[in-house]
MITISE-599773 format. One line per 5 residues: number of its first residue (from 1); their letters; for each residue x, y, z of N, C-alpha, C. Coordinates in Angstrom, 3 decimals. Atoms other than C-alpha are relative to their C-alpha. Layout:
NUM) A) X/Y/Z/X/Y/Z/X/Y/Z | ...
END
This chain:
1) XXXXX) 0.663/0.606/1.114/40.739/-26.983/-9.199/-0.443/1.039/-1.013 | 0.240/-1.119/0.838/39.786/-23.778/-10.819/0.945/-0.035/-1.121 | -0.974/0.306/1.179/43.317/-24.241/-13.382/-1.310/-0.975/-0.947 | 0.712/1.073/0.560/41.450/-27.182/-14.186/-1.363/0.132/-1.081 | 1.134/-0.540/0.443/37.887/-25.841/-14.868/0.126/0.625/-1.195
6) XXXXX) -0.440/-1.402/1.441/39.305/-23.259/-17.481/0.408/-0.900/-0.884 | -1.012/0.141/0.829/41.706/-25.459/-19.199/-1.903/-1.029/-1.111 | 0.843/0.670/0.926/38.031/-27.927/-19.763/-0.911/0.595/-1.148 | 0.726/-0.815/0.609/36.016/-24.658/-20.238/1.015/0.715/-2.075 | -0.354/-0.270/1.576/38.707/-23.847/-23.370/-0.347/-1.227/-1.037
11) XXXXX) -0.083/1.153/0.992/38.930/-27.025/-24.717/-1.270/-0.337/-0.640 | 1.271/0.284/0.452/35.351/-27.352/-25.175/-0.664/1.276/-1.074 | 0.385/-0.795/0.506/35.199/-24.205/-26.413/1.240/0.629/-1.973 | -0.962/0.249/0.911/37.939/-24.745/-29.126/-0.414/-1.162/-1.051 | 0.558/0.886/0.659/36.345/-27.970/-30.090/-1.406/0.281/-0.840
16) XXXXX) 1.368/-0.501/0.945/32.932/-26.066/-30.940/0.492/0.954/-0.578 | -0.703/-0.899/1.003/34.679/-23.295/-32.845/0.401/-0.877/-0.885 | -0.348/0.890/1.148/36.661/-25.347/-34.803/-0.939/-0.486/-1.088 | 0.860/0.832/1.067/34.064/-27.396/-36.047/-1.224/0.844/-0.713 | 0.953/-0.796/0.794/31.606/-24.300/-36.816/0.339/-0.196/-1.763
21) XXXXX) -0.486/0.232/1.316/31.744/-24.659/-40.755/0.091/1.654/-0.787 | 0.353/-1.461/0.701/30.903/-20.508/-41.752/0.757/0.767/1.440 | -0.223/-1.130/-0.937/32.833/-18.535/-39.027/0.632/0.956/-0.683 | -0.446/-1.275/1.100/33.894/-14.974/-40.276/1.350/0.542/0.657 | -1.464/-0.596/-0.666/37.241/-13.252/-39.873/0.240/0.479/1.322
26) XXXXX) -0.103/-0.415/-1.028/36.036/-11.544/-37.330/-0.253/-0.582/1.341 | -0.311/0.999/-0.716/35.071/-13.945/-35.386/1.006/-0.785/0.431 | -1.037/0.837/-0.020/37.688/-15.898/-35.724/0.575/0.823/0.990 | -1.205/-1.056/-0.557/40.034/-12.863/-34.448/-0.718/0.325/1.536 | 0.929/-0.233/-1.678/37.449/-12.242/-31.225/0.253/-1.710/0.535
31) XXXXX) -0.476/1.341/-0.302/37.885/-16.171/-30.868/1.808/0.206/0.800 | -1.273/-0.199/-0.199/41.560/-15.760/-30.709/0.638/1.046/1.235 | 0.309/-0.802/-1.584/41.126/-12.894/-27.975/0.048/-0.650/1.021 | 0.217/0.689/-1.068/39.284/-14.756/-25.753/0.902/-1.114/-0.046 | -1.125/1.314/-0.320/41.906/-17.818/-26.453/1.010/0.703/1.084
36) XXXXX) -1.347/-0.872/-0.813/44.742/-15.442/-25.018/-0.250/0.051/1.085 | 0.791/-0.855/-1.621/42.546/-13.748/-22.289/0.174/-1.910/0.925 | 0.212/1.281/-0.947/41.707/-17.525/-20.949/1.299/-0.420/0.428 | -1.141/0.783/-0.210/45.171/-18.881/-21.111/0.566/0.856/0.965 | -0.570/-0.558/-0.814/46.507/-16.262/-19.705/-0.748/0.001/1.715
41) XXXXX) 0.941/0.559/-0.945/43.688/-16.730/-17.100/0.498/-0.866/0.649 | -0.519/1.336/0.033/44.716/-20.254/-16.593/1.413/-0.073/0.764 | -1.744/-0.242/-0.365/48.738/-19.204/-16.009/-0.496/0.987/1.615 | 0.141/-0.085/-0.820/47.634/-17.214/-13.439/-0.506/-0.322/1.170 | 0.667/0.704/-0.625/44.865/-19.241/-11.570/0.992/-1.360/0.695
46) XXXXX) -1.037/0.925/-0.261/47.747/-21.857/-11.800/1.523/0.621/1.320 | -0.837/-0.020/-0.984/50.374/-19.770/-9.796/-0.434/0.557/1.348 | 0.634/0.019/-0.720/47.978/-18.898/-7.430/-0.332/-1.127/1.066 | 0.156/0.690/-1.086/47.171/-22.077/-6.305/1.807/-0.863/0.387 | -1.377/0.591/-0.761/50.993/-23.492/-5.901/0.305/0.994/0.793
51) XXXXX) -0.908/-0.565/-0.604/52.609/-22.197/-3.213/1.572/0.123/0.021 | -1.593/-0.022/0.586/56.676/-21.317/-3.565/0.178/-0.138/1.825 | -0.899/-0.616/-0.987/59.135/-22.279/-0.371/0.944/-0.693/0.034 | -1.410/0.518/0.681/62.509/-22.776/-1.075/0.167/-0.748/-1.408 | 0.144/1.021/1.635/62.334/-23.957/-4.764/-0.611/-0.742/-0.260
56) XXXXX) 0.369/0.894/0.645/60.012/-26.186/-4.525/-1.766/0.933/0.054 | 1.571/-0.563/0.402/55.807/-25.795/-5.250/-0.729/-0.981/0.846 | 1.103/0.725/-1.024/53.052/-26.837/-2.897/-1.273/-0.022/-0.426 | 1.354/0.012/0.788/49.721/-27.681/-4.016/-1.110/-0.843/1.672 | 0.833/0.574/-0.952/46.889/-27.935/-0.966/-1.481/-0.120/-0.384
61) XXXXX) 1.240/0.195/0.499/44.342/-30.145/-2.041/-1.448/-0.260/0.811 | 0.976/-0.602/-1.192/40.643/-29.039/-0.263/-1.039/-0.930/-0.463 | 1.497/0.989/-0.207/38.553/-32.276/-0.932/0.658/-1.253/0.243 | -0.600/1.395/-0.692/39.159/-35.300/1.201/-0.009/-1.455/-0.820 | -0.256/0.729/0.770/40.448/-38.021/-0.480/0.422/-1.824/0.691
66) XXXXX) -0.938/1.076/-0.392/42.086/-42.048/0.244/1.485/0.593/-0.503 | -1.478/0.001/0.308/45.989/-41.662/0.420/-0.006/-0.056/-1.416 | -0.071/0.217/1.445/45.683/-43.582/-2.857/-0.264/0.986/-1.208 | 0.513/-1.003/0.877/43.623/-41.311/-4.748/0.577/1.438/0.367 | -0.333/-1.585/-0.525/45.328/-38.218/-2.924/1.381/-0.016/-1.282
71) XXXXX) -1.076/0.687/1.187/48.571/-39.919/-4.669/-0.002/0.185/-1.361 | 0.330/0.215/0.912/47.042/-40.385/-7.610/-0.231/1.420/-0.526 | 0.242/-1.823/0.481/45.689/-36.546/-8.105/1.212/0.667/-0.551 | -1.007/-0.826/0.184/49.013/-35.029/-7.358/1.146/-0.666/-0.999 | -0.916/0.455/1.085/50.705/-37.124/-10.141/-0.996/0.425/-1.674
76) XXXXX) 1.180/-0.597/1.372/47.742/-35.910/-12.555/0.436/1.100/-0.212 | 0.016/-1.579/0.388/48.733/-32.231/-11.859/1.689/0.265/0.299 | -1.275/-0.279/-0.139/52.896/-32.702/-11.859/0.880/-0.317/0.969 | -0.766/0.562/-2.033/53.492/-33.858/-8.294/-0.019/-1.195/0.472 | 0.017/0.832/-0.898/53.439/-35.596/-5.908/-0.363/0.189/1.511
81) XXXXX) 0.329/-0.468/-1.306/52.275/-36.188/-2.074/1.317/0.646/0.791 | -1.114/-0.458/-0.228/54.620/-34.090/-0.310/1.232/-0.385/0.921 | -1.366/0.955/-0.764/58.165/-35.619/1.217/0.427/1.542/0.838 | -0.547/-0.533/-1.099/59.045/-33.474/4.273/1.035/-0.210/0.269 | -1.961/0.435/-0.062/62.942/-33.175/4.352/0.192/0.074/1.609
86) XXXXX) -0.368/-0.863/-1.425/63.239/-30.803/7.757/-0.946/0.616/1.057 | 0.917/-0.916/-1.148/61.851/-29.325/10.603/-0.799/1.641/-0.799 | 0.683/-1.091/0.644/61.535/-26.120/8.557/-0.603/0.567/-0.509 | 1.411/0.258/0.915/59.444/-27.366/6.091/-1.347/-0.457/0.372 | 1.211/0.513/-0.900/56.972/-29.162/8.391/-0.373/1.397/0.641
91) XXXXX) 0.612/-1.237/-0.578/56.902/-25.754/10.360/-0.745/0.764/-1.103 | 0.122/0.019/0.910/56.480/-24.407/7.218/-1.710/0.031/-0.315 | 1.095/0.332/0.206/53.628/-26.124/6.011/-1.494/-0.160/0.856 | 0.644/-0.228/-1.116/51.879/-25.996/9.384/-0.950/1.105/-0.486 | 0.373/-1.136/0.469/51.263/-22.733/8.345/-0.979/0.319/-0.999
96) XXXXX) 0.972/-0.090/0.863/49.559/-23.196/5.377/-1.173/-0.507/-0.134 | 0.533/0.868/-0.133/47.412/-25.603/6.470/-1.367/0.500/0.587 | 1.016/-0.355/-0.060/43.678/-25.035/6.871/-0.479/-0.524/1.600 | -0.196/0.561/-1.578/42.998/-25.390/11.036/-1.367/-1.025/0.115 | 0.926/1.174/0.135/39.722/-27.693/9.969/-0.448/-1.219/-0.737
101) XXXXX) 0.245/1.713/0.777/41.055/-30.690/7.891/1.691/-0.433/0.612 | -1.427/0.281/0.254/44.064/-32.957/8.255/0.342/-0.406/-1.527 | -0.434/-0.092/1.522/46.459/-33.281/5.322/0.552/-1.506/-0.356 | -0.803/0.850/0.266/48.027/-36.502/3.865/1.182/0.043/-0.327 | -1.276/0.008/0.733/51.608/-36.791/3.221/0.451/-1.221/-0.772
106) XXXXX) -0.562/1.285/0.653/53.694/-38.950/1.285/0.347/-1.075/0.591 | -1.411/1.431/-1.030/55.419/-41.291/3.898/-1.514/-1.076/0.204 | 0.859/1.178/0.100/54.012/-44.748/4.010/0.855/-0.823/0.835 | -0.574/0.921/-0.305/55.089/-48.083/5.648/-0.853/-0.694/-0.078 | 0.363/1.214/1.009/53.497/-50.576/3.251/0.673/-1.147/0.533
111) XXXXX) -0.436/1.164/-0.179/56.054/-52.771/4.579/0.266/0.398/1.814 | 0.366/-0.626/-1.398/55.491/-52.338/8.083/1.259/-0.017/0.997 | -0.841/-0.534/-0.776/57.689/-50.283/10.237/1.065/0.706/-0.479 | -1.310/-1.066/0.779/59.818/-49.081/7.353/-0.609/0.973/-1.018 | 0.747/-1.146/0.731/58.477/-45.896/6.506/0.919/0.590/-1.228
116) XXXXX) -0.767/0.056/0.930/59.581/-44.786/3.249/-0.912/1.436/-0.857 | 0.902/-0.894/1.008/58.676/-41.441/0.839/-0.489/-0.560/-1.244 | 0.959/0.655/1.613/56.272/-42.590/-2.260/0.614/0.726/-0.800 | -0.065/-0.948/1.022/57.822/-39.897/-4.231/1.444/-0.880/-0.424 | -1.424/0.585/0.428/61.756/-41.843/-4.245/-0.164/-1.197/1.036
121) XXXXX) -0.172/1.245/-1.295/61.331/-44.793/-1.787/0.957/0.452/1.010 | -0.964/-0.182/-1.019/63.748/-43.167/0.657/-0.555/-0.450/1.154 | 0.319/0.887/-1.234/64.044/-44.468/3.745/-0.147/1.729/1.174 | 0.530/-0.878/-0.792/62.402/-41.532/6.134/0.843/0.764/0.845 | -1.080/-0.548/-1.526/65.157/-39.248/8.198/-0.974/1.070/1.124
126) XXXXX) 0.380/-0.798/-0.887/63.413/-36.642/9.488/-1.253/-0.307/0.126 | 1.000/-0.098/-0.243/60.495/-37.109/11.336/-0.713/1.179/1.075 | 1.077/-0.682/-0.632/57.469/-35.466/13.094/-1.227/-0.507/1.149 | 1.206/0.987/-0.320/55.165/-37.768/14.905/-0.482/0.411/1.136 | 0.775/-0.027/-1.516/53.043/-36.840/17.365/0.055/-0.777/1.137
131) XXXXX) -0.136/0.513/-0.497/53.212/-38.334/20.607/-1.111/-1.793/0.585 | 0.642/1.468/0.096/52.369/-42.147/20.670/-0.191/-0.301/-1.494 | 0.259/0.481/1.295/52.484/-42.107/16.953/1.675/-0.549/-0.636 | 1.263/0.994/0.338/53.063/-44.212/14.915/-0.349/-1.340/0.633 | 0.207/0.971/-0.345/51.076/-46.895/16.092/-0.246/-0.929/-0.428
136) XXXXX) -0.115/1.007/1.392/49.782/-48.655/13.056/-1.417/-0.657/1.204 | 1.226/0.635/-0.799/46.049/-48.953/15.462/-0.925/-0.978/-0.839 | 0.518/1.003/0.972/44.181/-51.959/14.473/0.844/-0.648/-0.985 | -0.955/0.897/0.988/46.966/-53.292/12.364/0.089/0.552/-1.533 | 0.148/-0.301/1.326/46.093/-51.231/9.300/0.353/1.102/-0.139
141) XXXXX) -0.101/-1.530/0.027/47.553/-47.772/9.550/1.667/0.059/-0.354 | -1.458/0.181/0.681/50.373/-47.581/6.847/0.261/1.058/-0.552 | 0.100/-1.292/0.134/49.647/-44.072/5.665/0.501/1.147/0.821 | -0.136/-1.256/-1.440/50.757/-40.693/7.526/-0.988/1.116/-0.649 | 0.382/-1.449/0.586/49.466/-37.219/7.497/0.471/0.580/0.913
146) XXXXX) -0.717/-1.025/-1.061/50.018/-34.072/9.160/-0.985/0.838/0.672 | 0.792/-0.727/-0.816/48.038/-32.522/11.897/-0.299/1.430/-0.377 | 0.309/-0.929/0.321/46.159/-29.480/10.807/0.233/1.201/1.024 | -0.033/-1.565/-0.904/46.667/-27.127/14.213/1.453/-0.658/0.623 | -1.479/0.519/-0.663/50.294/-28.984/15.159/0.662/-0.031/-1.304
151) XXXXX) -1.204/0.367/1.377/53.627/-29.478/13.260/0.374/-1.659/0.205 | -0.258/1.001/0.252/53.250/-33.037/13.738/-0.579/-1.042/-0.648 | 0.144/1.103/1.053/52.599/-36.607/11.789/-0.978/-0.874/1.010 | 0.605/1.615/-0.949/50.000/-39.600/12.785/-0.055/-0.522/-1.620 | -0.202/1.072/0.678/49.617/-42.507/11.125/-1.895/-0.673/-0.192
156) XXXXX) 1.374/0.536/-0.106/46.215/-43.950/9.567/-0.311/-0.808/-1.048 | 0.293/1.232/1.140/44.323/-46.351/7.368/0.279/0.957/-1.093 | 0.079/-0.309/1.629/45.212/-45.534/3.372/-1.582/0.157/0.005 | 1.201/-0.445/0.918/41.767/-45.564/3.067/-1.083/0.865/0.947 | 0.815/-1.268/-0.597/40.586/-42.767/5.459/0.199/1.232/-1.108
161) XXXXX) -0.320/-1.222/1.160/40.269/-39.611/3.877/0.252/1.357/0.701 | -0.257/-1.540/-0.057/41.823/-36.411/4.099/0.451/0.714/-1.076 | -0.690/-1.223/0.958/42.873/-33.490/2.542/1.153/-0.513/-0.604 | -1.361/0.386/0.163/46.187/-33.652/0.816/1.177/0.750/-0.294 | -1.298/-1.535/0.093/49.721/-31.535/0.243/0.616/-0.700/-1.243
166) XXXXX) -0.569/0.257/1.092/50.932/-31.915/-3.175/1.363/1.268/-0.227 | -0.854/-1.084/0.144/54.846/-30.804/-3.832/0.495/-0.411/-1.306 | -1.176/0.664/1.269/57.189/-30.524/-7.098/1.066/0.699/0.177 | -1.490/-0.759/0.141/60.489/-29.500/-7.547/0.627/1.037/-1.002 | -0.172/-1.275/0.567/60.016/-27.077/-9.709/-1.079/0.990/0.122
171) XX) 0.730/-0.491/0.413/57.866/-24.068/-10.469/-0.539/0.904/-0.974 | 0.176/-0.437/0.761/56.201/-22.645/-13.090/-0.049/1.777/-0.250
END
């Protein structure tokens, strides 16, 4: 969230410049400094928090959220929840993964039993699931995530909250 912070801290600080009515050259030109300095700020704070593996960008988001709203974030900042192709990538991401939250992924089964990625509706090949998962307990568990100290998947209510893994297919 730090990208974030900066981009509000310029904007606010662009909007009160601007509107000063007497600012002096020099100002202006020290203005224009600090514009650079921040942005450039900003570009870096930004590739900091994606992670790069294999072409694509990972974004691990550290305040627990509903699926929905996890969803919802990572389409605010370019992404999406992240679609797990392979074993390699789940190992992968294991790795990055903080050993005291679980994460949300993309895979859903909204229509129950046909799990599907939110990012393209595909129909799910590779899986991960922990053992006895999924169960879909209580009848309401249409969401997945991914175990924070394992490389595998459970299944839970959309509206529990966890962490979340935001990926894109490109990076900046």
């Amino acid at each position: 969230m730090g990208a974030y912070t900066v981009l509000v801290i310029l904007a606010l600080m662009i909007v009160e410049v601007c509107c000063l009515p007497c600012l002096s050259d020099k100002s202006k030109k020290i203005f224009e400094k600090t514009k650079k300095t921040l942005d450039g700020l900003e570009k870096e704070l930004e590739k900091k928090e994606w992670k790069t593996y294999k072409d694509h960008c990972y974004y691990l988001g550290g305040d627990s959220e509903t699926w929905f709203n996890a969803e919802k974030k990572c389409r605010q900042i370019g992404g999406y929840l992240v679609k797990i192709d392979d074993s390699s990538e789940n190992v992968w991401l294991k790795t990055q993964l903080s050993k005291d939250a679980h994460y949300w992924i993309g895979l859903t089964d909204l229509r129950e039993g046909q799990f599907r990625w939110s990012y393209d509706q595909e129909k799910v090949k590779f899986t991960s699931w922990n053992r006895g998962e999924p169960n879909n307990h209580g009848g309401n568990e249409d969401c997945a995530g991914h175990y924070n100290h394992l490389d595998t998947w459970f299944d839970a209510s959309c509206h529990s909250t966890y962490n979340w893994i935001c990926e894109r297919n490109f990076c900046n």
